[in-house]
Each structure stands twice: as C-alpha cells, then as structure tokens.
C-alpha positions, 0 to 999 in steps of 0.5 A, a space after each residue: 305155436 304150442 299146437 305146431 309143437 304137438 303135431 311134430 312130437 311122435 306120440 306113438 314113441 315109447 316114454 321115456 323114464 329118466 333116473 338119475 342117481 348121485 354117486 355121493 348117495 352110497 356115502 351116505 349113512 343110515 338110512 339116507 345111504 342109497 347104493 346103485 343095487 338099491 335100484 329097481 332096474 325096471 323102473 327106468 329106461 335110462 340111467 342118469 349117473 352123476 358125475 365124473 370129472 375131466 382130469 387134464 382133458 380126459 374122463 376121471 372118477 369124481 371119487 375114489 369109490 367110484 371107480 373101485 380098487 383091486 378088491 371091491 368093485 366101484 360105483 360105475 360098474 355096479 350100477 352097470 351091473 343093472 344092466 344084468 337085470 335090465 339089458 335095455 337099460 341106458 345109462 349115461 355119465 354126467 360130467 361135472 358138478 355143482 361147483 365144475 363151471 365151464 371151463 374144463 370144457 373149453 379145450 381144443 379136442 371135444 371129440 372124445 366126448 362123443 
C-alpha cells in the first residue's frame, strides 16, 4: 500500500515550504517579539498566517493590530508586503483558533470561503 502511495506522489513537483506565522508573535516583547518584516520571504513558498475570525458569517481580525487603523499599516498587509520581496509567495488566512471550535462554520452560506 505505502509503495502504491509513492507511485501516485509526482516526485518531479517543486517541494513546498510551508511557514506559519502567529499574528500574537508581533505582541510579544523583547526578544520573543516576532514582526512579519523579521521574515526571510525567500525561506517560504507559502505562508500560513493565523488567524482570523468569522464575525456574524463574514471574515473579521482576530485583533485590532491586525487589520491597522488610518495611520499604521496592520499586520495582514505587512506580511503582504513579503510578497514585494517574493512575488511567488503564497499566502494563506487561517480561520480560527485554539479555542473557535466548529460552530462558527456550520452556517447556511460557505461559499464565501472559496
């Protein structure tokens, strides 16, 4: 069975470096503090950022910082602003959280998700 895994796999296909960045790491202090420009863009053909939330069905901040205000550019643009550095950059939104649980998802329009 594993052998038949291997067979289906495309070994020729480019690999794939997932990084996954907490938004709560740019909170921190010190030197634990961990801000998206702090980020070798080249390191990663995708980009994991946690999280967001759903907020009555629709995409909303986990945070204030994360979105920014009038003056000061919030945490989703910059690690956006990776992408400057590295066009082929993929990056994701992860919904959710330690402590979301399911039932924010169980609502009558998904498509929006997609």
């Amino acid at each position: 069975m594993a052998n038949d895994l291997l067979k289906a796999i495309n070994l020729t296909a480019a690999p794939k470096i997932v990084c996954y960045y907490t938004t709560w790491a740019s909170r921190r202090t010190g030197l634990a503090k961990f801000n998206p420009e702090d980020i070798n863009a080249n390191l990663c053909t995708h980009m994991v950022v946690a999280f967001a939330t759903l907020k009555e069905g629709k995409l909303a901040a986990a945070h204030p910082d994360d979105e920014g205000s009038d003056n000061k550019k919030g945490l989703y643009d910059r690690v956006l602003d990776l992408k400057k550095k590295n066009p082929s950059l993929k990056v994701l939104l992860a919904l959710g959280g330690w402590e979301f649980g399911t039932k924010p998802f169980n609502f009558p329009n998904p498509e929006f998700l997609i």
